[in-house]
PLY file of the C-alpha trace (Angstrom):
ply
format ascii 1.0
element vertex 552
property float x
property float y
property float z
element edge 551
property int vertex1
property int vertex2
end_header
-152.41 20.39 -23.85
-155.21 18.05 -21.94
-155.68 15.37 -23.28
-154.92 13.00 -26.53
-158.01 11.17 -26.50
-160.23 12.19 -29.61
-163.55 12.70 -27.62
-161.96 14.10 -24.80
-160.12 17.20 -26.61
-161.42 20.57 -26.15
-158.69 22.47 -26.69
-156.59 23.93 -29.36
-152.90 23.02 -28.08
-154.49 19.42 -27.87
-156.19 19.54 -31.27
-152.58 20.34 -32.77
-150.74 16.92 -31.91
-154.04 14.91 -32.38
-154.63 16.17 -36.07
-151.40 14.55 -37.04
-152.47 11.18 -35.15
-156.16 10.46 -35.83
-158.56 10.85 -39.51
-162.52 11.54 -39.75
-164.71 10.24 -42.12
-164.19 14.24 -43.60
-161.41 16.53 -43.03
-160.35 20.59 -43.34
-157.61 20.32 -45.34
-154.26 22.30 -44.26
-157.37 23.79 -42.67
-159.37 25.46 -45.19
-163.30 25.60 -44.15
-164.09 23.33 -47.07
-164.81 19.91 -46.05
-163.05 16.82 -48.34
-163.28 13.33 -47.21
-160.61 11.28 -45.69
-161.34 8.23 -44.56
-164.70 8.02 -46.30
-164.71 7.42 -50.76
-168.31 8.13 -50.61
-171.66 9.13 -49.34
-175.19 9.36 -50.36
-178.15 10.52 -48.41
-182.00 10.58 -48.81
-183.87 13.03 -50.48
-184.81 14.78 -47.42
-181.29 14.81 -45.69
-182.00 12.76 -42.71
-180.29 9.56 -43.57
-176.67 8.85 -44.67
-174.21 5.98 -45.74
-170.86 6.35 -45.79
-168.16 4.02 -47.87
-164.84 3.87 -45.95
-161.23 3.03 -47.03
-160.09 -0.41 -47.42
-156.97 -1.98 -45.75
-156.42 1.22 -43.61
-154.31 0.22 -40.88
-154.10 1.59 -37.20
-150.97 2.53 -34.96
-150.17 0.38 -32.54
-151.17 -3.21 -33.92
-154.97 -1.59 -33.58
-156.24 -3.45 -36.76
-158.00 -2.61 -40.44
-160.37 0.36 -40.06
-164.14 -0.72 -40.59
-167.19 0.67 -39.87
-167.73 -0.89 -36.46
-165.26 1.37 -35.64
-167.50 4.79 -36.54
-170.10 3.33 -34.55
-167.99 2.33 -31.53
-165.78 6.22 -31.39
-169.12 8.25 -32.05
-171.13 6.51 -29.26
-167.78 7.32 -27.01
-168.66 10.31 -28.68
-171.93 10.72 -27.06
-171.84 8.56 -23.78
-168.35 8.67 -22.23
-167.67 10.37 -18.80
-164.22 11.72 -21.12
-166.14 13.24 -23.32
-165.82 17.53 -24.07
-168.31 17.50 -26.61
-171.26 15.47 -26.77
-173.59 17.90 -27.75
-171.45 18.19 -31.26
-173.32 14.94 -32.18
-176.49 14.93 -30.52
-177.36 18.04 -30.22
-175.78 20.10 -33.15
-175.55 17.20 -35.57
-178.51 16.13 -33.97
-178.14 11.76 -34.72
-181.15 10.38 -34.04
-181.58 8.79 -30.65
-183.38 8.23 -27.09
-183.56 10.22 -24.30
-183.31 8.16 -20.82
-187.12 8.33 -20.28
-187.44 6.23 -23.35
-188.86 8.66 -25.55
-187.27 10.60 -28.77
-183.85 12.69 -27.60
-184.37 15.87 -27.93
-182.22 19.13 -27.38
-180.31 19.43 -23.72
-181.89 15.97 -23.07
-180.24 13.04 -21.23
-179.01 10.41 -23.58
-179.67 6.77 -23.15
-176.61 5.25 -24.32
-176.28 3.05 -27.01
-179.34 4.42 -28.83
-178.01 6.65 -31.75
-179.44 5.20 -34.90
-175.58 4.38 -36.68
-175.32 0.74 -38.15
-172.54 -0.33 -39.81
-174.25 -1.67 -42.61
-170.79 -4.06 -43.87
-167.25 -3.59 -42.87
-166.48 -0.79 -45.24
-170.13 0.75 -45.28
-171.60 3.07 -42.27
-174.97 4.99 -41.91
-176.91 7.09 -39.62
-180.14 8.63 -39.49
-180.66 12.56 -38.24
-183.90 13.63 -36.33
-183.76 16.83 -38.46
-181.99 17.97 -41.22
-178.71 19.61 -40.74
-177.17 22.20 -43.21
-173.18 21.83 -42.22
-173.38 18.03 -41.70
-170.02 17.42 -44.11
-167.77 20.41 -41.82
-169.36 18.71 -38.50
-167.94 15.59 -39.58
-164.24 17.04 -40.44
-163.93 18.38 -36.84
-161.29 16.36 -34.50
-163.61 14.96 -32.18
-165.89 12.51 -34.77
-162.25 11.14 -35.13
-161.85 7.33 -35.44
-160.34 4.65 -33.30
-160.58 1.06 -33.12
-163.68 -0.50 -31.80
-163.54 -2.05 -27.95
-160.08 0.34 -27.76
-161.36 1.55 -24.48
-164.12 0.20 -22.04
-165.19 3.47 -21.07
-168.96 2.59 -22.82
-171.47 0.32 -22.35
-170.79 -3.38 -23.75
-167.01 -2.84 -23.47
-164.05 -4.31 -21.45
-161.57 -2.25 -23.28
-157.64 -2.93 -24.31
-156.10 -0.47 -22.60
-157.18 2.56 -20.10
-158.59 6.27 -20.67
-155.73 7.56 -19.43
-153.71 5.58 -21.75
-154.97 6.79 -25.01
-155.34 10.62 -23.17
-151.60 10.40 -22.02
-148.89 8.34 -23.68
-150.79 5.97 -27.04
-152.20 6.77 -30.04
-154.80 4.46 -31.97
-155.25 6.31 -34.80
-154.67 5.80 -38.65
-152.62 9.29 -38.98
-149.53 9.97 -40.53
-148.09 10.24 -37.27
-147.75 7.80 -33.81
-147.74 9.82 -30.30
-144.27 9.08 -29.52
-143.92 10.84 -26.14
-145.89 13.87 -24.00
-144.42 15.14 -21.58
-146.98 17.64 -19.73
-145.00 21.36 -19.29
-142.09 20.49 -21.56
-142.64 18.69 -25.05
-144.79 16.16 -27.24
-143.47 13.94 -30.24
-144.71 12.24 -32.77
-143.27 10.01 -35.50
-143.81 8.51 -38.99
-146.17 5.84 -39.18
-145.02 3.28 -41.76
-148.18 2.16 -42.51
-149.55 5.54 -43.58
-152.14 4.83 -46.17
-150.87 7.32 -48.82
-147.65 6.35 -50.35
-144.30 8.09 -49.83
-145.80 9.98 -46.90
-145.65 11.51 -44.47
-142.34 12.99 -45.55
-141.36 14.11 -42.40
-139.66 11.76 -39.97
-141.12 12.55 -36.23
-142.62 16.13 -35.55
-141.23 17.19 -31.79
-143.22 20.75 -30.05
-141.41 22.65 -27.46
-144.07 23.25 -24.87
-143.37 26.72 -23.48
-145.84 28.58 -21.47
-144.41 32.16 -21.04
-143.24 34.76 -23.71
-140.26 35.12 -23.49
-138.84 31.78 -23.32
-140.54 30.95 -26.29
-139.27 33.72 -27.98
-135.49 33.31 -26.63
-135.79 28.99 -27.55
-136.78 30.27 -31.17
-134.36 32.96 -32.36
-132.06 30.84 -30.62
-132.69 28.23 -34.16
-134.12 25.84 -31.90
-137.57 25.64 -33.56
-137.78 24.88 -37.17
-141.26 27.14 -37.22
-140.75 29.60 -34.90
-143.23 31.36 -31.94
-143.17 35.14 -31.85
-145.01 36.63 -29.33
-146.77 40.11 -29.02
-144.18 41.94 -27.15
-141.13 40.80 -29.10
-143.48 41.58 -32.54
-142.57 44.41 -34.94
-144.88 45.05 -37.62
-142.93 47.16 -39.37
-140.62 43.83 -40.24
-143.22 42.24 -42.30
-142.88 42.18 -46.22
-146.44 41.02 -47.67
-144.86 39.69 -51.40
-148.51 37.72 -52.29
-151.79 37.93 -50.91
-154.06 34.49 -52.14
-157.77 35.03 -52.52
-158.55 33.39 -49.00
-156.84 36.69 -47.51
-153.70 34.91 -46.79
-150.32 37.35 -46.72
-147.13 35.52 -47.51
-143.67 37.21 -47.06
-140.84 37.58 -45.11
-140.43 38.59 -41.49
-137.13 40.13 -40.13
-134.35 41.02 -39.53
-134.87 39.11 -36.38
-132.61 40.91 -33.22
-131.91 38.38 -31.02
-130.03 35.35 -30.29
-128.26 33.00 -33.26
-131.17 34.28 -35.54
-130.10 37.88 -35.38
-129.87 39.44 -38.82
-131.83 37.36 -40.44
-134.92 36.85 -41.93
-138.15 34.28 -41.40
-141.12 33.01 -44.19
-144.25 34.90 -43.09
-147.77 33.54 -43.08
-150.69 35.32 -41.59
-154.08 33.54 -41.89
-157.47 35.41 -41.31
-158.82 32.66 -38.92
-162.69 31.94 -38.88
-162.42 32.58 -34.29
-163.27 35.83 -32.33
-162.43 37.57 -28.81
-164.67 39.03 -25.82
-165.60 40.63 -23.19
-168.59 39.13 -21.60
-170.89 39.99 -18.57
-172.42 37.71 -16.50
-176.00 40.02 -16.83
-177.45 38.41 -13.76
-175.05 40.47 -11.37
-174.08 43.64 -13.42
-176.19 46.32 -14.54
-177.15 47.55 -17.87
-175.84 51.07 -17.69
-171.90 49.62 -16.45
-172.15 47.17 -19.63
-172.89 50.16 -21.77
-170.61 51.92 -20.74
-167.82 49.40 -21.76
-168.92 49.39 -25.04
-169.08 53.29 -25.66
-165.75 53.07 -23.76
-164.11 50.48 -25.90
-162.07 51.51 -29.17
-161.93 47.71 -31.19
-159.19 49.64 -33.69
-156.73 50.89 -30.99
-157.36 47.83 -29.52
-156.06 45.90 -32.53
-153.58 48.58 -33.15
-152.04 49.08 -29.88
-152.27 45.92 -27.83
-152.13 42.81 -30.74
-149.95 45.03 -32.99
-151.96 45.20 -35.99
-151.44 40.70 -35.75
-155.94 40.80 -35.32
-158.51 42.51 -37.04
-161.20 44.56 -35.21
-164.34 42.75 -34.52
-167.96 44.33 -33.57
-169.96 41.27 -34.16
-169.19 37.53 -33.03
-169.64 36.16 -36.36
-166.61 36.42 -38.06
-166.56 38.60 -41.63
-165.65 35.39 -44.16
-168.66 33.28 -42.81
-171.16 36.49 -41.85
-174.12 36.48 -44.06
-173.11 38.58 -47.51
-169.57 38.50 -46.53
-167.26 41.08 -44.99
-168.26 44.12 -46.81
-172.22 43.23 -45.62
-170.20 43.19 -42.20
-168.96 46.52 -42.26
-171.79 47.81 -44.34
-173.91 46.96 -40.95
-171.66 48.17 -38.46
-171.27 51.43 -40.15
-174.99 52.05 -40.12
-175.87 50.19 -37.18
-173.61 50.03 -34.59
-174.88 52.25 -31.78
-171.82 52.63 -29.64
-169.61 54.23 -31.97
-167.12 53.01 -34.32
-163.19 53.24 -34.26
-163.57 55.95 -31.17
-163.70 55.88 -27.11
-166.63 57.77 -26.71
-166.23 58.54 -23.04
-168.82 61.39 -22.54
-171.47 58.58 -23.22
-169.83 56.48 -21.03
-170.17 58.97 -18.27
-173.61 59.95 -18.87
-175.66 56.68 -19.04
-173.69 55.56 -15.83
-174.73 58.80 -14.01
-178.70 58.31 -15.87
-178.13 55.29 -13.13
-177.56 56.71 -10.65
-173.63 56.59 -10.39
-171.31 59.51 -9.84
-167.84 60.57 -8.42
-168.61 58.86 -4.88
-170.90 56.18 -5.87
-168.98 53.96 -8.24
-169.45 50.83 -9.71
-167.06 47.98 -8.55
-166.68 45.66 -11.50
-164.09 42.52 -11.53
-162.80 41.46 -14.71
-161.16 38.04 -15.07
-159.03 38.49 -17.99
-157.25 35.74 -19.54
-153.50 36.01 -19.00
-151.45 37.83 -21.28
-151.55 40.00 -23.70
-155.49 39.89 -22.57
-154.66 41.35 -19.52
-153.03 43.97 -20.82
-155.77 45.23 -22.98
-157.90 45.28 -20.68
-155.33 47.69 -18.02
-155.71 50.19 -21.44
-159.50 49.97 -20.97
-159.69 50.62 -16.84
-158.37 53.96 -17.20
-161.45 55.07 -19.06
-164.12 52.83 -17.27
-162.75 55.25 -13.92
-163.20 58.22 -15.75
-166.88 56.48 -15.94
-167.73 56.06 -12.38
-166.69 52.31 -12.89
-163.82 51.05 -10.48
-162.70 48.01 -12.14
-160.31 45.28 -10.61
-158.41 43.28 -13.15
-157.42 39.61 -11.98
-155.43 38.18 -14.25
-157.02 34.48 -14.62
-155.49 31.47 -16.24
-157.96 29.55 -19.10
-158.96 26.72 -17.18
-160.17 28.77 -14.20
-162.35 31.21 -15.98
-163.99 28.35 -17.55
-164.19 26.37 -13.91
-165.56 29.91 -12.22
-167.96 30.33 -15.46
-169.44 27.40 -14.47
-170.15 28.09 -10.89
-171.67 31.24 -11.67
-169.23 33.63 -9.75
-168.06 35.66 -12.70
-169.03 39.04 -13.05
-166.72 39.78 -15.93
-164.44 37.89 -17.96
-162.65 37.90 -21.30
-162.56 34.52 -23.67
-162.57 33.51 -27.31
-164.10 30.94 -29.53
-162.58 29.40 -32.64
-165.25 27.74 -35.38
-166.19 23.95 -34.66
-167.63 24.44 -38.32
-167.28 27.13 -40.43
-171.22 28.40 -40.23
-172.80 31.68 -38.24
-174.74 29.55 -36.06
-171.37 28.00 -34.80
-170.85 31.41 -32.81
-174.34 33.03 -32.66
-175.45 29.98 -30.39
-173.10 31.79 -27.58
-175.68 34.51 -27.60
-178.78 32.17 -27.87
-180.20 32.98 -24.25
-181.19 29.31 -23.57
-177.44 28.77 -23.32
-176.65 30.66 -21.22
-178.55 29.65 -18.01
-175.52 28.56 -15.27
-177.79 27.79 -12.69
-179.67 24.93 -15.54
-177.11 24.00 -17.72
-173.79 24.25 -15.84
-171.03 22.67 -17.56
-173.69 22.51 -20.82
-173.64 26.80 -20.89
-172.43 27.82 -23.31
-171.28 31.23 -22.05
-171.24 32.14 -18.72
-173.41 35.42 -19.34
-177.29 33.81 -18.09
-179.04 36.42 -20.28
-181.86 33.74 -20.31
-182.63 35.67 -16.53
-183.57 39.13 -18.03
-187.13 40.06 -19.45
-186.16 42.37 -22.28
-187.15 43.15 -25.83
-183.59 42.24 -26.79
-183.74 39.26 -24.85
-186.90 38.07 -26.57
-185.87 39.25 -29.77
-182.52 36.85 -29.46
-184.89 33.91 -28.33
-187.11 34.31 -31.70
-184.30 34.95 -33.65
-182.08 31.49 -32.18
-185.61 29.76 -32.78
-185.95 30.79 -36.43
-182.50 29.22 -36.71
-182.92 26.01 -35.15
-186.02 25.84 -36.96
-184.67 25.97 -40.32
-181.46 23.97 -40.49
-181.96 22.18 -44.00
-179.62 22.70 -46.60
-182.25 24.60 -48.81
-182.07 28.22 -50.32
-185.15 29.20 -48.56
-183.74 28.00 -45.00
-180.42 29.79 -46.08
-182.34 32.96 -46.12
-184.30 32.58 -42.62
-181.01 31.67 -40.88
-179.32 34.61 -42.36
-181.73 37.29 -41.39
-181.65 35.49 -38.03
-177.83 35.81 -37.65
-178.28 39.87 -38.05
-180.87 39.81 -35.62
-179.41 37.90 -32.77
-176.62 40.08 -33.26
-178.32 43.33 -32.67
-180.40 42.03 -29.96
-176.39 40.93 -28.27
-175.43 45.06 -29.38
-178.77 46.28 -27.33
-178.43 44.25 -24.01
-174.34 44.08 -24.16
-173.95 40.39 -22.91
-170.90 40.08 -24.98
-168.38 42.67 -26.50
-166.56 41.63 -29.18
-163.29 42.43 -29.65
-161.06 41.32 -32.49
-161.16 38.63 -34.75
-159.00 35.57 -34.95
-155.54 35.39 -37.16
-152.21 33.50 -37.24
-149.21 33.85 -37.98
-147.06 31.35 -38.91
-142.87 31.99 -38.97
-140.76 29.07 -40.60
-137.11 28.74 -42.39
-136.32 28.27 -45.64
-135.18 24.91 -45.68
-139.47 23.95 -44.27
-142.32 23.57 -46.91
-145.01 23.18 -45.59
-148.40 24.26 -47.00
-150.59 27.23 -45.89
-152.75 27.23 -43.28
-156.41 28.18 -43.80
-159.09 29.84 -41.85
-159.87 26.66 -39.51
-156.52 27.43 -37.95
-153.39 25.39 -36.93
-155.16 23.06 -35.29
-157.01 21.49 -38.26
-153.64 20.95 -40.75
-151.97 17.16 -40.97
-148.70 17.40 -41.75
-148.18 14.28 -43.79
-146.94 16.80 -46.76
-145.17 18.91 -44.78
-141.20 18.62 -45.58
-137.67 19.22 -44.04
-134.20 19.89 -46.21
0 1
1 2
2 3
3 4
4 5
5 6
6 7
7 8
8 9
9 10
10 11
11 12
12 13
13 14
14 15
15 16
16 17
17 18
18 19
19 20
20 21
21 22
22 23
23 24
24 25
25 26
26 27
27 28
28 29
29 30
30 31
31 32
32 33
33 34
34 35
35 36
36 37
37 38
38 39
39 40
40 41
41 42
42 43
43 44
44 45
45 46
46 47
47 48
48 49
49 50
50 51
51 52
52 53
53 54
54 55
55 56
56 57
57 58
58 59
59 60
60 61
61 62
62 63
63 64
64 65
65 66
66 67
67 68
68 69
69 70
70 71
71 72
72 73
73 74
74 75
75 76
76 77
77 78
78 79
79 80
80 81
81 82
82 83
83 84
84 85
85 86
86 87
87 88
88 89
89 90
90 91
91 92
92 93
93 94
94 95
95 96
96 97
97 98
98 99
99 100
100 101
101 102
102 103
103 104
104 105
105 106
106 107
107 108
108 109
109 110
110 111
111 112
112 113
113 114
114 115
115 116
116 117
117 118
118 119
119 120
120 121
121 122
122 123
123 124
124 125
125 126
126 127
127 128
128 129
129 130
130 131
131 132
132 133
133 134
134 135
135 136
136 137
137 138
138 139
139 140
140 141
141 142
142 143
143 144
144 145
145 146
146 147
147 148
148 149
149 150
150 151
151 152
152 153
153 154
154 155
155 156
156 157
157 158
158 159
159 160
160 161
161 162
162 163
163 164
164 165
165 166
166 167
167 168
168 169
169 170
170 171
171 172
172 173
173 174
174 175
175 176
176 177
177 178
178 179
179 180
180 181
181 182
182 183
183 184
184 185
185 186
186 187
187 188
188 189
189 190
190 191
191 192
192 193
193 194
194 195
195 196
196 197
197 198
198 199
199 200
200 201
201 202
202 203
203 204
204 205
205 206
206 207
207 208
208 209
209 210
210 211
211 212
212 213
213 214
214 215
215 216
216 217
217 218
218 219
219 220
220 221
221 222
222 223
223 224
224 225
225 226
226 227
227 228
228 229
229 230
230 231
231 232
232 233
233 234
234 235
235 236
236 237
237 238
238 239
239 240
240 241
241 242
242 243
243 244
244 245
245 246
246 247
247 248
248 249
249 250
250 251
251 252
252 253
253 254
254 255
255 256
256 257
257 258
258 259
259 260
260 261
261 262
262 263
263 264
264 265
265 266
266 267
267 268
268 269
269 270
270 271
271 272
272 273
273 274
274 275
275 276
276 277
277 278
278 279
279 280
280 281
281 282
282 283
283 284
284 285
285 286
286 287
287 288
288 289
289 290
290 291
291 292
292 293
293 294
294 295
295 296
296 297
297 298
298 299
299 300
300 301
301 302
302 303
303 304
304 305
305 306
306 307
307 308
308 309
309 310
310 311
311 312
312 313
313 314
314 315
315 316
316 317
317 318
318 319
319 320
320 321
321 322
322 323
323 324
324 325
325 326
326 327
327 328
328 329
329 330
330 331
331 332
332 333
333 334
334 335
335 336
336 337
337 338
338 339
339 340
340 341
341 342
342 343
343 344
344 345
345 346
346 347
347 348
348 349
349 350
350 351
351 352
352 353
353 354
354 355
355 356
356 357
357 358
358 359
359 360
360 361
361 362
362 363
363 364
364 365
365 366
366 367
367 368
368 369
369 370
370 371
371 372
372 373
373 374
374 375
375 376
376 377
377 378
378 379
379 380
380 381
381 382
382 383
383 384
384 385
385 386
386 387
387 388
388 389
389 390
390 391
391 392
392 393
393 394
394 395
395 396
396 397
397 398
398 399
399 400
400 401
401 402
402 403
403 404
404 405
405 406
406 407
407 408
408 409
409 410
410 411
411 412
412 413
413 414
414 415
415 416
416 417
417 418
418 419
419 420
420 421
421 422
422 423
423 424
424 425
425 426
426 427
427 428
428 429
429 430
430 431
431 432
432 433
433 434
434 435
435 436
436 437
437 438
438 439
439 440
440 441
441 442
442 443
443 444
444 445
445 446
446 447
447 448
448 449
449 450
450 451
451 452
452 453
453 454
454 455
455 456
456 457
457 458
458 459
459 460
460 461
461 462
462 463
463 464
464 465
465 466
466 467
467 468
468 469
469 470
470 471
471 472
472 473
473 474
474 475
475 476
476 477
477 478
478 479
479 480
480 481
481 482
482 483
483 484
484 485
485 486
486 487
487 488
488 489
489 490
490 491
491 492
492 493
493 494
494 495
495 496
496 497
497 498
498 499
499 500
500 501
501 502
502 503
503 504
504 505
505 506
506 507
507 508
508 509
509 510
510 511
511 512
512 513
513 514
514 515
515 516
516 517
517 518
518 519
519 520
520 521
521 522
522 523
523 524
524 525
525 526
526 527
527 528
528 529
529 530
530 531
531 532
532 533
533 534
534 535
535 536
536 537
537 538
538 539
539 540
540 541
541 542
542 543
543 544
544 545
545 546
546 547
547 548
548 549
549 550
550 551
C-alpha cells in the first residue's frame, strides 16, 4: 500500500482498503465492468455528449464529522484531481476524460498540456446538482467515473489546492483518516504489517455494512502468507504460486462472465490441513509484459524473444494454469468481436508462432545481425520479483542458445517504475490492470507519443520510447492511435473506426516488438464457509465494497 488519499492512489493494494472507505458519483459493482451509480440518482447530458449534470444523494453523511455530501464537494476532489502535487492520475480527467479547461498560457487545454488550475468547467449548479462540460466527446465517460480516483471527499478537507487552507494535512488523509462516505472508516495502517477498517454507522444504506471492521494481514513474501493462512488466521485466504496445486480445484459452476466457482483442497499444511476452501477464479480485464526500451536494443534481439517465448508453457509451467495466455495487450472480453475474434487473429496473424519456442528463428534473425557464438548480445532484464522472475530464468536458457546473454535482476515494483522513468531500462517486465473496461485503456501503452522518456517522463506511459524509431510500424501505430483519439463519441460509426484501430495498433506493436505480452490477468479468491461474500468481476479485487459481504 501507498497511500489512502483518493487522488493520490495508484496502486492496487491501495485501491483495496480505499474501495471500502470512499464512493464515486458511479461505481463497478463487486467489480463487474458495468458502471451503476452510487452516489449520483441521475444524469442527463446534451445531445452531442459534451455536457453533463449529475443529481447526487441527499443527507449522505461523511466519516469523521466531515459533513452532508453536496456537489461542492465533486468540484473541490476532481480539481485535487487535476491540480494537486499528490496526485497519480491527472491525466484520467483531463486528458482521458478530457473536462474542459485552460492550459497555463491561457488558451484551450489540450492533450499533455499544463493545466491552469482552477479552470475545469464543473459548477455545482445547487447542493445536490453537479455538471461539467467535455472538450470532446468521450465514449466510456460512465466507467471513467466509477474508477477510485474521481472518488469524493469533503470540500476544503485538504489545502493542498488553490483557494484552500485545509482541515487537516496530506499526509493525514494518505496515512491514518478517512473522509469518505463508505461503508467503512480507516481504523488503523500500519505500513509492513496490517490495515483496518470498521463499520460506519452512518452508512447510507440500511442494515449495512454487515460486517463489523475488515482487518488485512500485510505480508510481503510467499510463504508467510501462505503459513498465516492455512494456519486459519485469514478468513479469505492468500495462496501463492508455489504452494498452488491445480489439480485441487473442483469447478462445480461456471457463470456466463467466465467465473469458476468450487472448492479448493485438501489443503496440507498447518491447522487447515485436510480440509477444503470455496474457490473463485475471475478472468480479470489486466495483462502482463515484457517490454523493450527500443531506443537501446535492437530489432533482431527483440525478435528473437518473441520467436523464443512459448505464452502456453508460460501459463502452464510458471502461473500453474492460475493465467491465461495472452498475445495481444487488449484483453479477450473487451477486444473488438470478443475472444474468439481474439484467437481467430492470432491464429492467422501472429507471426512469431503460436503455443511453440521456435528457437531456430530465434537463432537465425540474430545471426542475419550480425550476432554469433562470440559476439553476443548482452541484454538486462528487470523482472518484477517473484514468480516474474522466475519466468523469465525459463526464458534465458533459450535467449543463450540465441546469441543473447541475458542478466536477470530481480527488481522490486517501485524501482522499475522509478528506473522507467529515467530512461535506464533496457528490459523490464510489468502489467496493467483496466482503469475502464475499453481497448483504448491498454492500446494507449503502445501509442508511440507515450512513450517518449526523454519528453514526458513521469507522463510515459511505458518506458519503451518507440516514438524514437522511423518505421512503417511505428507510423502505422501513430495513424492508428490518431484514428482513435479522433473518434471517441459514443456513436456506432466511431465504434467501428476505433475497433479497426485497436487491430492495427496491435499488429504494428507484433512488427516492431516494443511489448510482449504475456498472460492475461485472473484471480483467485479462497474463503471459508462460514464468509459470503459476493463474486468478484473482471475489474478485480480492487473495485468490490464490501458493505454486503457477511461473517457467521
Amino acid at each position: 500500500m501507498t497511500s489512502l488519499d483518493p487522488v493520490a492512489i495508484g496502486d492496487t493494494a491501495s485501491g483495496i482498503v480505499a474501495a471500502q472507505c470512499y464512493e464515486g458519483l458511479m461505481t463497478y459493482p463487486n467489480g463487474n465492468p458495468e458502471p451503476e451509480q452510487s452516489l449520483a440518482t441521475g444524469y442527463e447530458t446534451s445531445d452531442d455528449f459534451l455536457e453533463y449534470t449529475f443529481t447526487l444523494q441527499e443527507g449522505v453523511q461523511y466519516h469523521n464529522d466531515g459533513g452532508e455530501l453536496t456537489a461542492s464537494d465533486v468540484a473541490y476532489s476532481w480539481e485535487r484531481l487535476a491540480s494537486s502535487d499528490a496526485s497519480e492520475r491527472a491525466y484520467f480527467i483531463l486528458d482521458s476524460l478530457g473536462i474542459a479547461a485552460e492550459n497555463q498560457e491561457g488558451g484551450e487545454y489540450s492533450e499533455g498540456d499544463s493545466y491552469a488550475p482552477g479552470t475545469m468547467q464543473i459548477e455545482a449548479v445547487s447542493d445536490y446538482e453537479v455538471s461539467f462540460t467535455l472538450r470532446r466527446p468521450f465514449h466510456a465517460t460512465m466507467q471513467m467515473l466509477a474508477y477510485g480516483n474521481f472518488a469524493i471527499h469533503p470540500e476544503g478537507i485538504v489545502g493542498d489546492i488553490e483557494g484552500y487552507d485545509g482541515e487537516i494535512d496530506q499526509e493525514t488523509l494518505a496515512t491514518s483518516e478517512s473522509y469518505g462516505t463508505g461503508p467503512f472508516v480507516l481504523d488503523s495502517w500500519q505500513q509492513g504489517d496490517s490495515a483496518e477498517v470498521t463499520a460506519f454507522e452512518d452508512f447510507r444504506r440500511d442494515g449495512e455494512p454487515k460486517l463489523d471492521a475488515i482487518n488485512w494481514a500485510i505480508i510481503e513474501k510467499p510463504e508467510p502468507q501462505y503459513r498465516y493462512s492455512t494456519n486459519k488466521n485469514a478468513d479469505i485466504l492468500t495462496i501463492p504460486t508455489q504452494y498452488y496445486d491445480p489439480g485441487k480445484v473442483s469447478v462445480e459452476e461456471t457463470t456466463d462472465r467466465g467465473q469458476e466457482m468450487g472448492t479448493y483442497g485438501p489443503l496440507e499444511d498447518g491447522q487447515a490441513q485436510g480440509e477444503e476452501v470455496n474457490y473463485l477464479r475471475t478472468p480479470e480485464i489486466g495483462t502482463y509484459y515484457i517490454a523493450f526500451d527500443v531506443s537501446n536494443t535492437d530489432k533482431a534481439v527483440r525478435q528473437a524473444m518473441a520467436y523464443v517465448v512459448n505464452r502456453e508453457d508460460i501459463a502452464d509451467s510458471t502461473f500453474k494454469q492460475r493465467l491465461p495466455p495472452g498475445y495481444h495487450l487488449t484483453p479477450p472480453s473487451i477486444y473488438p468481436g470478443g475472444a474468439e475474434a481474439y484467437d481467430q487473429h492470432v491464429e492467422e496473424s501472429y507471426p512469431y508462432g503460436v503455443a511453440e519456442s521456435q528457437i531456430d528463428q530465434a537463432k537465425q534473425v540474430m545471426e542475419d545481425a550480425g550476432y554469433g557464438p562470440d559476439n553476443k548480445y548482452e541484454l538486462t532484464i528487470n523482472s518484477y520479483q517473484g514468480i516474474f522472475t522466475e519466468m523469465v530464468r525459463g526464458v534465458r536458457d533459450k535467449l543463450s542458445a540465441a546469441h543473447i546473454d541475458a542478466t536477470i535482476e530481480p527488481t522490486e515494483f517501485a524501482t522499475i517504475i522509478e528506473k522507467g522513468k529515467q530512461g535506464t531500462l533496457q528490459c523490464y517486465t510489468l502489467g496493467w490492470i483496466a482503469d475502464w473496461p475499453s481497448p483504448d485503456n491498454f492500446v494507449q501503452l503502445m501509442a508511440p507519443q507515450y512513450t517518449d522518456i526523454a519528453e514526458l517522463g513521469d507522463s510515459a506511459l511505458t518506458y519503451t520510447n518507440w516514438s524514437e524509431l522511423d518505421t512503417d510500424a511505428k507510423q502505422q501505430a501513430d495513424e492508428a492511435w490518431s484514428t482513435i483519439s479522433g473518434n471517441l463519441e459514443p456513436s456506432d460509426d466511431a465504434q467501428q473506426a476505433r475497433n479497426e484501430a485497436y487491430v492495427s495498433i496491435e499488429e504494428a506493436n507484433w512488427e516492431d516488438v516494443v511489448l510482449i505480452n504475456l498472460v492475461h490477468g485472473a484471480t483467485e479468491r479462497f474463503y471459508w464457509d462460514n464468509i459470503d461474500v459476493e463474486p468478484f468481476g473482471g475489474m478485480g479485487i480492487s473495485r468490490q465494497t464490501h458493505y454486503t459481504t457477511s461473517k457467521e
